[in-house]
PyMOL CGO cylinders between C-alpha atoms (Angstrom):
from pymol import cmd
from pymol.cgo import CYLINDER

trace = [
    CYLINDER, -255.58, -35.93, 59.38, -253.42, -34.54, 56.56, 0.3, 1, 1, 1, 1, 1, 1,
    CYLINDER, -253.42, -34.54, 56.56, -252.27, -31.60, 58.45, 0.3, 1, 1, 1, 1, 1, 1,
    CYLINDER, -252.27, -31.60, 58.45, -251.85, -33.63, 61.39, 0.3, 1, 1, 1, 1, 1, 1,
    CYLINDER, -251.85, -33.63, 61.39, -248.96, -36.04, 60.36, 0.3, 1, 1, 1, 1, 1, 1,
    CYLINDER, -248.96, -36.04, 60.36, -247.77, -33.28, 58.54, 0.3, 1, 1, 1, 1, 1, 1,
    CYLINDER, -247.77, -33.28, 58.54, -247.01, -31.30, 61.95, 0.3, 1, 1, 1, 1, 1, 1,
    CYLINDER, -247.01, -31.30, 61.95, -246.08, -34.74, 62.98, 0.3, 1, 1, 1, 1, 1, 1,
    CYLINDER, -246.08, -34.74, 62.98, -243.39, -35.27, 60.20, 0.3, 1, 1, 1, 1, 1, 1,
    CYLINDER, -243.39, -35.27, 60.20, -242.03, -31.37, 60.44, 0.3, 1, 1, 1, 1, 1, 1,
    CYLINDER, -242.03, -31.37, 60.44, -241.72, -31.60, 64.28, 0.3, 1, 1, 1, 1, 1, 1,
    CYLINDER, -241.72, -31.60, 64.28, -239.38, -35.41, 64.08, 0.3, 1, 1, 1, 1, 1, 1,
    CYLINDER, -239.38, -35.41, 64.08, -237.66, -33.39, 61.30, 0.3, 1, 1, 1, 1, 1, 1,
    CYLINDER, -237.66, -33.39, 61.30, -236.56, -30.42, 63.22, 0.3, 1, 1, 1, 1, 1, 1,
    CYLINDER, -236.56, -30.42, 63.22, -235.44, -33.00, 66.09, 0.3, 1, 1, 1, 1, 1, 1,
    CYLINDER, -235.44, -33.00, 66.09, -233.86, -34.83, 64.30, 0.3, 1, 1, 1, 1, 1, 1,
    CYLINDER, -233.86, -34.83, 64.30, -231.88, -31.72, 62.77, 0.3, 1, 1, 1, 1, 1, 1,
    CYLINDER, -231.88, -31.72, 62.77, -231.11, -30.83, 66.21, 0.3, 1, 1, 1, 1, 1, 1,
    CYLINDER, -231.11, -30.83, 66.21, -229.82, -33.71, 67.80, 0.3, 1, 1, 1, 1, 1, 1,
    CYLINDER, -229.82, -33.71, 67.80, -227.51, -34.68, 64.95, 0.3, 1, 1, 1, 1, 1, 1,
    CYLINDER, -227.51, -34.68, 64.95, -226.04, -30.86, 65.43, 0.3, 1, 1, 1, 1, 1, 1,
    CYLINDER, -226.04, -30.86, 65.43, -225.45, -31.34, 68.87, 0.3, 1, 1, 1, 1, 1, 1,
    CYLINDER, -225.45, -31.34, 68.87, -223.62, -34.50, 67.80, 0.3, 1, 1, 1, 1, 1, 1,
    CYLINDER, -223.62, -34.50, 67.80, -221.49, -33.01, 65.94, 0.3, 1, 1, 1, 1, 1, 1,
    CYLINDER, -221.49, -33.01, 65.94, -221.03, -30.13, 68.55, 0.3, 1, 1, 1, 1, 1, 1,
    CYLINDER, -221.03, -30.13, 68.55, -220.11, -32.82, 71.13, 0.3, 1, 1, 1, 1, 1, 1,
    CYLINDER, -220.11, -32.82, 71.13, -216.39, -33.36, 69.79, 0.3, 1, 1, 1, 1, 1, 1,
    CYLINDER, -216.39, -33.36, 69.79, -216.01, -29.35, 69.71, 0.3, 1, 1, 1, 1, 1, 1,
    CYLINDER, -216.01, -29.35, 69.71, -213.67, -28.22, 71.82, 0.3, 1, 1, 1, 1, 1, 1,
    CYLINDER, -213.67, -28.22, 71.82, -215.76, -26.74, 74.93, 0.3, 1, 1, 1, 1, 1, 1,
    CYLINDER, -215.76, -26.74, 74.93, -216.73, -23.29, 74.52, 0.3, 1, 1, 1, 1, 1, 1,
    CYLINDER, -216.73, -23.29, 74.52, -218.41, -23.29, 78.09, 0.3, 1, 1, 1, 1, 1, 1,
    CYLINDER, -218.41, -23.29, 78.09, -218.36, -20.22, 80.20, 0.3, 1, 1, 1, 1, 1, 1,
    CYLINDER, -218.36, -20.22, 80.20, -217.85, -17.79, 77.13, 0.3, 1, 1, 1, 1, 1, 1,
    CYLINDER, -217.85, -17.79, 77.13, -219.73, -16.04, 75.26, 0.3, 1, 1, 1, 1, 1, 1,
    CYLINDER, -219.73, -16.04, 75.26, -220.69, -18.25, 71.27, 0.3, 1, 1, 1, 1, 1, 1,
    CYLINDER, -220.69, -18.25, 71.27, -219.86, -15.26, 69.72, 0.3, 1, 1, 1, 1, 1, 1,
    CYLINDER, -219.86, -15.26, 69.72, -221.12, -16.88, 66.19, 0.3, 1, 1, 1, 1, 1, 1,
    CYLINDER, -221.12, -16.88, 66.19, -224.83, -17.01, 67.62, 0.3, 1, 1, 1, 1, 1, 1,
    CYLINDER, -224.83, -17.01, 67.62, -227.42, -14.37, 68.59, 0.3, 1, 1, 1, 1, 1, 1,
    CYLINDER, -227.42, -14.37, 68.59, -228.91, -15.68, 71.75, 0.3, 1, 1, 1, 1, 1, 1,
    CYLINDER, -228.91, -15.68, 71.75, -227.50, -13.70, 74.69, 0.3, 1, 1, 1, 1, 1, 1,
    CYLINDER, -227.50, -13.70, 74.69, -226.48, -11.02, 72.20, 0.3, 1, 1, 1, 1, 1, 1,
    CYLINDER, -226.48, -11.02, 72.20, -227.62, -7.25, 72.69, 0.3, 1, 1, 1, 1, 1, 1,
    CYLINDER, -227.62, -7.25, 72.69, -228.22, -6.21, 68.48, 0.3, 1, 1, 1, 1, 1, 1,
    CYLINDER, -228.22, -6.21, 68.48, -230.59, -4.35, 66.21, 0.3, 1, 1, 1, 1, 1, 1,
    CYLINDER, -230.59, -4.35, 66.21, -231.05, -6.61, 62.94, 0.3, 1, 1, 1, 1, 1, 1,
    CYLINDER, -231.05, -6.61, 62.94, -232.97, -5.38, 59.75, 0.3, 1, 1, 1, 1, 1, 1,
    CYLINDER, -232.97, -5.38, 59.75, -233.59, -8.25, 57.09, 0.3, 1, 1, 1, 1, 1, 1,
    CYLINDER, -233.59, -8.25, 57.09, -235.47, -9.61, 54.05, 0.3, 1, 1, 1, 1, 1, 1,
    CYLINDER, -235.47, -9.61, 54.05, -237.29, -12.87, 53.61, 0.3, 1, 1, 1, 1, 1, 1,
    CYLINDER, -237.29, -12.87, 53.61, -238.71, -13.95, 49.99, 0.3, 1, 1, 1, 1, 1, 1,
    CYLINDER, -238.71, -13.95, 49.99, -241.53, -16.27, 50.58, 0.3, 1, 1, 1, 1, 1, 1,
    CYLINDER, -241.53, -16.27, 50.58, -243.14, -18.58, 47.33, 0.3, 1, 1, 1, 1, 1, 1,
    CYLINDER, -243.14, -18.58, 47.33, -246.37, -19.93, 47.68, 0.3, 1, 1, 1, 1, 1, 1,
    CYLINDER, -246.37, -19.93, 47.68, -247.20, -23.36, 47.20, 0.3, 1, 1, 1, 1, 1, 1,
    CYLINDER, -247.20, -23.36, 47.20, -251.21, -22.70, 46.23, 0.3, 1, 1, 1, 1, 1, 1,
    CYLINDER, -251.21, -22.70, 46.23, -253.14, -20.39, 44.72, 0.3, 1, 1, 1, 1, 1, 1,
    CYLINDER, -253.14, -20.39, 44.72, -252.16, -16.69, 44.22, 0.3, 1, 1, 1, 1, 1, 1,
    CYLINDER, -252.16, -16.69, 44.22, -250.34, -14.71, 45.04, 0.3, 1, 1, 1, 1, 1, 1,
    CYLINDER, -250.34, -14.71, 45.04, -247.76, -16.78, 44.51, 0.3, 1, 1, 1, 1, 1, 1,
    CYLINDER, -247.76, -16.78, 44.51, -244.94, -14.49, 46.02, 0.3, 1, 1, 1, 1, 1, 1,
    CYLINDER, -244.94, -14.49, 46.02, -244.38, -12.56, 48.84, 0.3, 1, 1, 1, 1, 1, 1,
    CYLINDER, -244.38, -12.56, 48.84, -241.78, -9.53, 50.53, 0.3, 1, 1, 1, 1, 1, 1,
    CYLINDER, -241.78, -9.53, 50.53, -240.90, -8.94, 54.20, 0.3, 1, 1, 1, 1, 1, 1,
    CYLINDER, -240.90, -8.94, 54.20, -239.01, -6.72, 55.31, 0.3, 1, 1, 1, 1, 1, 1,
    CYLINDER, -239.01, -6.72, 55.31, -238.09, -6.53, 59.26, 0.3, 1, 1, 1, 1, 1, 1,
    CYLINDER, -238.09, -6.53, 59.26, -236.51, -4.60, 61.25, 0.3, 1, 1, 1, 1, 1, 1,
    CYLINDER, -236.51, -4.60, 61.25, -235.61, -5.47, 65.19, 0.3, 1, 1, 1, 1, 1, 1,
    CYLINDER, -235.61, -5.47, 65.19, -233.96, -5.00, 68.61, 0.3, 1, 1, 1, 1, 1, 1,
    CYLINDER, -233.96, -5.00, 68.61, -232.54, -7.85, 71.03, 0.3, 1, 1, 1, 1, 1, 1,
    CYLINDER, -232.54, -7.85, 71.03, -231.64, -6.88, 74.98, 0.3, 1, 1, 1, 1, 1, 1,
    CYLINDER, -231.64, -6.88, 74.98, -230.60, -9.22, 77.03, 0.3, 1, 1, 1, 1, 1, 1,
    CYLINDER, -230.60, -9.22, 77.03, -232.21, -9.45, 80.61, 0.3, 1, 1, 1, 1, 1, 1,
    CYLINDER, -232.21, -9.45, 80.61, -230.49, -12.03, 82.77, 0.3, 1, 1, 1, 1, 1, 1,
    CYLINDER, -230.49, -12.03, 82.77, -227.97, -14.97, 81.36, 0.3, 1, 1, 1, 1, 1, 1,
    CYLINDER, -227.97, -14.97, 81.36, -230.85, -17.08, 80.37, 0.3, 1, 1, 1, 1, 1, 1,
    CYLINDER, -230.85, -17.08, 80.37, -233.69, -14.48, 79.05, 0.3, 1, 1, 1, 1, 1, 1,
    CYLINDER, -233.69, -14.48, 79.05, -233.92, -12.29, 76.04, 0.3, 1, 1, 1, 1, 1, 1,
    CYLINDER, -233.92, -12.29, 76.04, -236.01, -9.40, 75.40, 0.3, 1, 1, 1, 1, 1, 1,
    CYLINDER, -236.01, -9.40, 75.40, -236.85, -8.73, 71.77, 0.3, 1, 1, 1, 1, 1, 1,
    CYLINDER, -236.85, -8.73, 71.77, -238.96, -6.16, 69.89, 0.3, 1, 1, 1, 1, 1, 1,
    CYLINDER, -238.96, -6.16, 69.89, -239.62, -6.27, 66.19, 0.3, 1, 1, 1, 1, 1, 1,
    CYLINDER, -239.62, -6.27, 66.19, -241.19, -5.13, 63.18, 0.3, 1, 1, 1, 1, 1, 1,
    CYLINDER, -241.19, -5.13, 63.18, -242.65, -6.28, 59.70, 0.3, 1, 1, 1, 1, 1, 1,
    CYLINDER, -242.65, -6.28, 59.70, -243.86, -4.81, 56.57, 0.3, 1, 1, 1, 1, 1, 1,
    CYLINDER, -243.86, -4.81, 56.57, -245.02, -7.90, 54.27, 0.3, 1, 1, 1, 1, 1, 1,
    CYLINDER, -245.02, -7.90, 54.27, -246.30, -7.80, 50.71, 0.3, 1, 1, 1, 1, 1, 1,
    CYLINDER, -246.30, -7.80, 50.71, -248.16, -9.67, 48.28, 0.3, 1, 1, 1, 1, 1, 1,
    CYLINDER, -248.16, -9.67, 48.28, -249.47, -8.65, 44.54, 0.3, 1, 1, 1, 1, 1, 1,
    CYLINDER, -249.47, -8.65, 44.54, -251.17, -10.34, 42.27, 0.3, 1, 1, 1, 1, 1, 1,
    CYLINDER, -251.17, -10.34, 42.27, -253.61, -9.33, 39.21, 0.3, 1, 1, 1, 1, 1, 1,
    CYLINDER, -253.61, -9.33, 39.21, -253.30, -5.77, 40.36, 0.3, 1, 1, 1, 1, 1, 1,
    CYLINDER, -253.30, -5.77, 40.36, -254.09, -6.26, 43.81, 0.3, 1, 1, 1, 1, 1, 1,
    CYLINDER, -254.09, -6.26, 43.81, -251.70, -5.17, 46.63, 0.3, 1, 1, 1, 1, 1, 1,
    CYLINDER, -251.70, -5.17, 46.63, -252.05, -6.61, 50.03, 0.3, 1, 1, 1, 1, 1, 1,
    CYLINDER, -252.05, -6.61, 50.03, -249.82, -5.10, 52.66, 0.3, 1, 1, 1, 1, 1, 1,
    CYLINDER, -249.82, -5.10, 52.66, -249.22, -6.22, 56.20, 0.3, 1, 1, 1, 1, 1, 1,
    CYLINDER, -249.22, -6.22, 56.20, -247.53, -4.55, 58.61, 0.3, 1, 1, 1, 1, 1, 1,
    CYLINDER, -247.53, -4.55, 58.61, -246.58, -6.57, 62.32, 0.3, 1, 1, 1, 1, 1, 1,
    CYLINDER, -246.58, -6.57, 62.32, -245.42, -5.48, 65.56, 0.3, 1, 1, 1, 1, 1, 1,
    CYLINDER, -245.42, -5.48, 65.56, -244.04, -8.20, 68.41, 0.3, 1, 1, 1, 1, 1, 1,
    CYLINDER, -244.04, -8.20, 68.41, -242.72, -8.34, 71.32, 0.3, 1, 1, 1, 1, 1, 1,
    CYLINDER, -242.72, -8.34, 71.32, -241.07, -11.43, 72.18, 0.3, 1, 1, 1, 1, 1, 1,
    CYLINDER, -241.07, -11.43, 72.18, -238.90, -13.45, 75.10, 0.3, 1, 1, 1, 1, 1, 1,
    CYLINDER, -238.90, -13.45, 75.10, -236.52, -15.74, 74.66, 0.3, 1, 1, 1, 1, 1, 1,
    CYLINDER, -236.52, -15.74, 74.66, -235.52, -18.46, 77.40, 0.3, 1, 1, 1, 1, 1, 1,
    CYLINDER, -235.52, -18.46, 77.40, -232.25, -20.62, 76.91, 0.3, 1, 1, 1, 1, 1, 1,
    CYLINDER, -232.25, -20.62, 76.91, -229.39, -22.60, 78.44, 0.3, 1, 1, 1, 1, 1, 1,
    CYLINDER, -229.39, -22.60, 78.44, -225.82, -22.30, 77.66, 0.3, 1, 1, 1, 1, 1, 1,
    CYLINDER, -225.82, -22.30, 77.66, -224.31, -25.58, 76.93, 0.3, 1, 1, 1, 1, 1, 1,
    CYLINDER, -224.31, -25.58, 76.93, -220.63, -26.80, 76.02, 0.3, 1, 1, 1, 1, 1, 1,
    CYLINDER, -220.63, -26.80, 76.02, -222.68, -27.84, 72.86, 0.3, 1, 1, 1, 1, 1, 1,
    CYLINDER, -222.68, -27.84, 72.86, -224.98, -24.78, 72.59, 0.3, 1, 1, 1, 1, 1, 1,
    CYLINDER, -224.98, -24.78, 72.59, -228.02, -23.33, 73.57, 0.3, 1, 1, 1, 1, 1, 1,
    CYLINDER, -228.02, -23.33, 73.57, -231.60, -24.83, 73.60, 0.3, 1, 1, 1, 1, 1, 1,
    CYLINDER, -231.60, -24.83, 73.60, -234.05, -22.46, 73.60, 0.3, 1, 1, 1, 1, 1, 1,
    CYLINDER, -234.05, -22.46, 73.60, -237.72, -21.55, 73.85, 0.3, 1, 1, 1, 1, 1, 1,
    CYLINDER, -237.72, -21.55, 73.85, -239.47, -18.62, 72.89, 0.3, 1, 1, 1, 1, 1, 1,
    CYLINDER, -239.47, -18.62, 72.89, -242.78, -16.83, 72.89, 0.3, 1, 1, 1, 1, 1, 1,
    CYLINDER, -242.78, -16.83, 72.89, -243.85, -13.70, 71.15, 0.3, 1, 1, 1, 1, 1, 1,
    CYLINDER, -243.85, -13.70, 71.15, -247.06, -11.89, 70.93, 0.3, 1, 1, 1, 1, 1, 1,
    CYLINDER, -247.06, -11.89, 70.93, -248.26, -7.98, 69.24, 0.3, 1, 1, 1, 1, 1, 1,
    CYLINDER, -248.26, -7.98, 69.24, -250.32, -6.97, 66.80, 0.3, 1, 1, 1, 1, 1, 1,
    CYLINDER, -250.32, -6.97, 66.80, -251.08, -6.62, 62.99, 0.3, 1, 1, 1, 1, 1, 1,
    CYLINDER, -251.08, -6.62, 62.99, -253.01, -4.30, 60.40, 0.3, 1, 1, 1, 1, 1, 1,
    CYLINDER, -253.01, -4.30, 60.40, -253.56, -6.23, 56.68, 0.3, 1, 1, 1, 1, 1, 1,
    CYLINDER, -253.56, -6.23, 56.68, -254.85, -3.58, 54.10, 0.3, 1, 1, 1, 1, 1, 1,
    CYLINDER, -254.85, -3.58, 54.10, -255.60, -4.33, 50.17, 0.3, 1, 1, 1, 1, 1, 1,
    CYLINDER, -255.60, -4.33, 50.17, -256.27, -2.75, 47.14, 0.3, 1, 1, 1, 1, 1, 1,
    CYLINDER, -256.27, -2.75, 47.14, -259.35, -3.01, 45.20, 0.3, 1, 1, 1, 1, 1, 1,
    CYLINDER, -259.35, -3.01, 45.20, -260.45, -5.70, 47.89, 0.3, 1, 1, 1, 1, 1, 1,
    CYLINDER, -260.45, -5.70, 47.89, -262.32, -4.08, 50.60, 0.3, 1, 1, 1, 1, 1, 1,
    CYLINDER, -262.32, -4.08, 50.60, -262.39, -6.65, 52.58, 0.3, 1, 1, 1, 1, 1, 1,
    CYLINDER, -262.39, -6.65, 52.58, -258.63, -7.07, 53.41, 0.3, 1, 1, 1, 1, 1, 1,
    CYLINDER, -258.63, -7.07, 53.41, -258.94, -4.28, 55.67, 0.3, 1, 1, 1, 1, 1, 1,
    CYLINDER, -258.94, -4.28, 55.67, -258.29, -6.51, 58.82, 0.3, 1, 1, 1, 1, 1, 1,
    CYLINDER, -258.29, -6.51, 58.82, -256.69, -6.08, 62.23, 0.3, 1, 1, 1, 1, 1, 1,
    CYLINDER, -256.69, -6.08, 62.23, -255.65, -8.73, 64.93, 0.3, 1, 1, 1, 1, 1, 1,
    CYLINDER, -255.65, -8.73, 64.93, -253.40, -9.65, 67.41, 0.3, 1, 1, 1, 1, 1, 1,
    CYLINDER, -253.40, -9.65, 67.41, -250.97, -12.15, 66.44, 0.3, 1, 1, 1, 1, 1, 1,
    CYLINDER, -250.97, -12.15, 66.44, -248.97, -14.99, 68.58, 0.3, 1, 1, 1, 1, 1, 1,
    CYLINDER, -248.97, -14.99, 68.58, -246.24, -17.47, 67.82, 0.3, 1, 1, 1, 1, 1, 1,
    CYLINDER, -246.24, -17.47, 67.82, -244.44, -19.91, 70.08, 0.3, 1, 1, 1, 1, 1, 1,
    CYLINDER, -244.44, -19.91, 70.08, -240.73, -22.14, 69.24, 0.3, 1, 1, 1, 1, 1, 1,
    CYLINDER, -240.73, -22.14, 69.24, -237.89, -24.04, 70.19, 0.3, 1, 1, 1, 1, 1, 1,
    CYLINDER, -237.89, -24.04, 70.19, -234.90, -25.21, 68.51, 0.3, 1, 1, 1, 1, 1, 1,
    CYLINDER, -234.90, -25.21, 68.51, -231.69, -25.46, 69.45, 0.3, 1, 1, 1, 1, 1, 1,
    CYLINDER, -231.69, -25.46, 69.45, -228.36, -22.87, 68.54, 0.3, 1, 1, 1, 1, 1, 1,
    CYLINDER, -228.36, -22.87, 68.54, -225.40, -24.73, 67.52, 0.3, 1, 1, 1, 1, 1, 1,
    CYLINDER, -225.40, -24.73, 67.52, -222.07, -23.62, 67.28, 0.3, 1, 1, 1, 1, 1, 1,
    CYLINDER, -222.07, -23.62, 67.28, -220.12, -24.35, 64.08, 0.3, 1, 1, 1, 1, 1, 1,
    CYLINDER, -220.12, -24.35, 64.08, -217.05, -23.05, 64.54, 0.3, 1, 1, 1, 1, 1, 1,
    CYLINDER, -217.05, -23.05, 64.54, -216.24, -20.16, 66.99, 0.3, 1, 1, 1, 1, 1, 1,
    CYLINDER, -216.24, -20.16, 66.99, -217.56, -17.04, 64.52, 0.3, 1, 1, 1, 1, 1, 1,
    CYLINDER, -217.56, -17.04, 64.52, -220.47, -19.56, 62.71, 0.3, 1, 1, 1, 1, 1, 1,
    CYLINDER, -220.47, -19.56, 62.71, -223.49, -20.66, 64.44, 0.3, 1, 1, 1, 1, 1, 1,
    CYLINDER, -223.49, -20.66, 64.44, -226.52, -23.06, 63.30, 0.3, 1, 1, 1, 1, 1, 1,
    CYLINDER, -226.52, -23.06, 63.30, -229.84, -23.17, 64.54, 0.3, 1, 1, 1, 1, 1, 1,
    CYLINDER, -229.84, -23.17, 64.54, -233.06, -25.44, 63.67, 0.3, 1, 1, 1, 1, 1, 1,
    CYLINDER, -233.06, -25.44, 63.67, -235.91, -24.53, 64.76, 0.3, 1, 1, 1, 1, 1, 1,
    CYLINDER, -235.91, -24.53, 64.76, -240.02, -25.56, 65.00, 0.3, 1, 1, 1, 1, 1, 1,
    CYLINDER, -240.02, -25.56, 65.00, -242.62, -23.04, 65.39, 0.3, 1, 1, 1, 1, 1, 1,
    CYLINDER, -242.62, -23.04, 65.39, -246.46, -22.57, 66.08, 0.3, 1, 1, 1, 1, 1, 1,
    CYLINDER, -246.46, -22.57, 66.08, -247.88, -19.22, 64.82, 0.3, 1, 1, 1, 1, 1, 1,
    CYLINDER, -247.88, -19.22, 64.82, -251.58, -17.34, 64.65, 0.3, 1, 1, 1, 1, 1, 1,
    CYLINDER, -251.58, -17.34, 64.65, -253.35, -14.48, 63.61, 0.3, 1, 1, 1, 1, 1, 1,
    CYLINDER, -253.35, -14.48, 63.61, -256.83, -15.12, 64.71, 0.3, 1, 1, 1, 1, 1, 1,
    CYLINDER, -256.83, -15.12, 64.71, -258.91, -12.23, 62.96, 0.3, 1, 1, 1, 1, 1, 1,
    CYLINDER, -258.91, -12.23, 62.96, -257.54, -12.79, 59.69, 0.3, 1, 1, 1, 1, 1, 1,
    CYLINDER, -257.54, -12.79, 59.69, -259.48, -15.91, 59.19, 0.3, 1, 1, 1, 1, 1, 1,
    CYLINDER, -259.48, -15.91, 59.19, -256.73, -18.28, 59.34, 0.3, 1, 1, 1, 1, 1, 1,
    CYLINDER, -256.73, -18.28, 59.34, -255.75, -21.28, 61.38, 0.3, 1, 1, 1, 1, 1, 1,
    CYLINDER, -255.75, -21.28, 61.38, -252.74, -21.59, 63.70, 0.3, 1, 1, 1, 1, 1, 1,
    CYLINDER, -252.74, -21.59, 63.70, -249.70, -22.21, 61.34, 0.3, 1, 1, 1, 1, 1, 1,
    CYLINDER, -249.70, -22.21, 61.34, -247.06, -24.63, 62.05, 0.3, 1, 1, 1, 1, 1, 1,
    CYLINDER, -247.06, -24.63, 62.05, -243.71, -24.21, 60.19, 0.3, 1, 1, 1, 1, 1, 1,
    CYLINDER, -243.71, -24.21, 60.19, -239.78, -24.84, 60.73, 0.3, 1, 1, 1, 1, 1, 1,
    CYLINDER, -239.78, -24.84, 60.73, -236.60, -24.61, 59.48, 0.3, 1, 1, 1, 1, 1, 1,
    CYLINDER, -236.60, -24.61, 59.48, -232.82, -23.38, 60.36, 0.3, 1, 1, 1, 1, 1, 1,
    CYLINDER, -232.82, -23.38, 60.36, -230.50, -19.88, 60.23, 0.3, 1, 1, 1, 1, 1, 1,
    CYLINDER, -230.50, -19.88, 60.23, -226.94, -19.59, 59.78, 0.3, 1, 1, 1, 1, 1, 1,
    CYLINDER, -226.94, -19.59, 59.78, -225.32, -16.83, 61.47, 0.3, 1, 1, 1, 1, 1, 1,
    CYLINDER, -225.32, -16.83, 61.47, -221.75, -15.27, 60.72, 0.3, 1, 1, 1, 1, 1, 1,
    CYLINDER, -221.75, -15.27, 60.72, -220.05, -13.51, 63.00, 0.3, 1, 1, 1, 1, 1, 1,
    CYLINDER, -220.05, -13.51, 63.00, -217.88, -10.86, 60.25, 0.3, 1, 1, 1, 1, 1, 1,
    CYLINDER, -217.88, -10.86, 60.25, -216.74, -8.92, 62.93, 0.3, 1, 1, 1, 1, 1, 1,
    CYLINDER, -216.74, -8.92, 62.93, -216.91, -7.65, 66.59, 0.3, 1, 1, 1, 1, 1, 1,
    CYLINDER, -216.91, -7.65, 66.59, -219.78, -5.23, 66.00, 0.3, 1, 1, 1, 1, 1, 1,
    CYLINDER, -219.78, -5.23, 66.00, -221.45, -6.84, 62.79, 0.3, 1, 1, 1, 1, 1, 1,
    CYLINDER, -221.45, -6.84, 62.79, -222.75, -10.22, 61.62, 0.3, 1, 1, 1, 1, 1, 1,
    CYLINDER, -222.75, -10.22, 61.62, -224.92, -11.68, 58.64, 0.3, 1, 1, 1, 1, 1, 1,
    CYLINDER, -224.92, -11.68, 58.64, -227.58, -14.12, 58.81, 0.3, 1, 1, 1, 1, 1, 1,
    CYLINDER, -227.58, -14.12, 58.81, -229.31, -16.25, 56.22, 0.3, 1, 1, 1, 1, 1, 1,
    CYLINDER, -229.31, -16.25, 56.22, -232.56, -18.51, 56.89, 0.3, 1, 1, 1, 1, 1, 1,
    CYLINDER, -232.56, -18.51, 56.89, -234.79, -21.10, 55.18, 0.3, 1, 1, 1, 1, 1, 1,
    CYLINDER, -234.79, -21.10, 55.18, -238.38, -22.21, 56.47, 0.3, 1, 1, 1, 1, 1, 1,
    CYLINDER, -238.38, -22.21, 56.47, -240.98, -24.43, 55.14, 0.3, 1, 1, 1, 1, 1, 1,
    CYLINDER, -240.98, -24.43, 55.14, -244.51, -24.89, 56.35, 0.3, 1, 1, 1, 1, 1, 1,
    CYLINDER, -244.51, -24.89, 56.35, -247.10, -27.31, 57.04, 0.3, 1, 1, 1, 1, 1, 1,
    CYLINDER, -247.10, -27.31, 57.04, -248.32, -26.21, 53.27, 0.3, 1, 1, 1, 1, 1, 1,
    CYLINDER, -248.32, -26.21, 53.27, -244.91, -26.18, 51.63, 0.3, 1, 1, 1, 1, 1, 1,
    CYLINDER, -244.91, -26.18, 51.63, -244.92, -22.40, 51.60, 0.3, 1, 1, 1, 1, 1, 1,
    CYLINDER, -244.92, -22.40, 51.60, -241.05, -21.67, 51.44, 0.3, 1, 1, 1, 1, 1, 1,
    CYLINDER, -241.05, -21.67, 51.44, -239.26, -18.60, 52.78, 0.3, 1, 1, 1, 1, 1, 1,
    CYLINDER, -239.26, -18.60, 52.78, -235.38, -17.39, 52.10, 0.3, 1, 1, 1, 1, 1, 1,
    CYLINDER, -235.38, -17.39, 52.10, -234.30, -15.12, 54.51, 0.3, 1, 1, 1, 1, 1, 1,
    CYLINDER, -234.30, -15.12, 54.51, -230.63, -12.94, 54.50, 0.3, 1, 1, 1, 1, 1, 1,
    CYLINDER, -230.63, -12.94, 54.50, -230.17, -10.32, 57.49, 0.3, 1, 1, 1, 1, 1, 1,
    CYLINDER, -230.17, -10.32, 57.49, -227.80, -8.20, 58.98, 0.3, 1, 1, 1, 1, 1, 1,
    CYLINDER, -227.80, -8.20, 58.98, -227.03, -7.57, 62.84, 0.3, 1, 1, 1, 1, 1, 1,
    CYLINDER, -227.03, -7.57, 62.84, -225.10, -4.73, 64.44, 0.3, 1, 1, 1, 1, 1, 1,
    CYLINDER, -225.10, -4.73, 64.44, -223.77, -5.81, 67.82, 0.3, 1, 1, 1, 1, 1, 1,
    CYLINDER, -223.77, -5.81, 67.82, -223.57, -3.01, 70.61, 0.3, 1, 1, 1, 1, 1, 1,
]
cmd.load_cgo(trace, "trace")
């Protein structure tokens, strides 16, 4: 019951995020028919990045990612995207390392205020440990989301965002969690990216990137 008005509460939150950007986006001047260069959707780049997540419960109590991954766009509403993950946790000598591979598609529509989007990955993950045998896991892995990307200001974009992720042979539940990235468009070929996500636990995550445009 817990959880449940949890997901509740995160999903209204993320909403209302998103409609009070696209308020503010509404007395933008119209950036319809062109490209929002300060966003990623509808963007061909290769991104590498690193997200610092604390725990809430329990140990470990932190954890590294570091990802690497490709974006190709398909049509003017579809993204391909293919990434990968190598995440770590220690604690009390014990190393647990995951490493993730996805392959995801993004569906969105360009707006005078921005672009709504929903997106659905899928791939696979290996989770090995030290001195605890049984880490040694393997699954595939899922996660589905929507949010909205914002425009800021013609380099800057903003976009909120809900999501629904699992890794069934790992022993643990789907995962709801949300939050928003900043994107900054530096220059024609480059751009830098920073994040923030909480879950339905009030695991947190900090995220900073960097995306090469070709």
């Amino acid at each position: 019951m817990i959880h449940q008005k949890l997901k509740i509460t995160l999903l209204a939150a993320v909403a209302s995020l998103g409609l009070a950007a696209s308020a503010a986006a509404q007395s933008m001047p119209s950036t319809e028919g062109s490209s929002l260069s300060g966003g990623l959707l509808g963007q061909d780049y290769v991104s590498v990045g690193f997200t610092y997540t604390h725990f809430n419960k329990g140990l470990p109590k932190l954890g590294h990612d570091y990802s690497a991954s490709v974006n190709k766009v398909l049509t003017s509403w579809l993204d391909i995207g293919m990434s990968y993950d190598c995440i770590t946790a220690s604690t009390s000598g014990t190393t647990i390392k995951t490493h993730k591979w996805d392959l995801s598609l993004v569906g969105y529509l360009s707006q005078s205020w921005g672009k709504p989007f929903v997106a659905a990955s899928g791939g696979w993950s290996t989770m090995r440990g030290t001195n605890i045998k049984f880490t040694d896991e393997d699954s595939h892995n899922y996660a589905f989301s929507t949010g909205v990307e914002v425009p800021v200001c013609s380099s800057i974009s903003v976009t909120p965002f809900v999501r629904y992720s699992a890794t069934p042979d790992f022993n643990q539940q789907g995962l709801w969690d949300y939050g928003v990235v900043a994107n900054w468009r530096l220059f024609k070929e480059w751009s830098t990216r920073v994040g923030f996500t909480i879950d339905e636990f009030k695991n947190t995550g900090y995220t900073i990137g960097v995306n090469y445009h070709f």
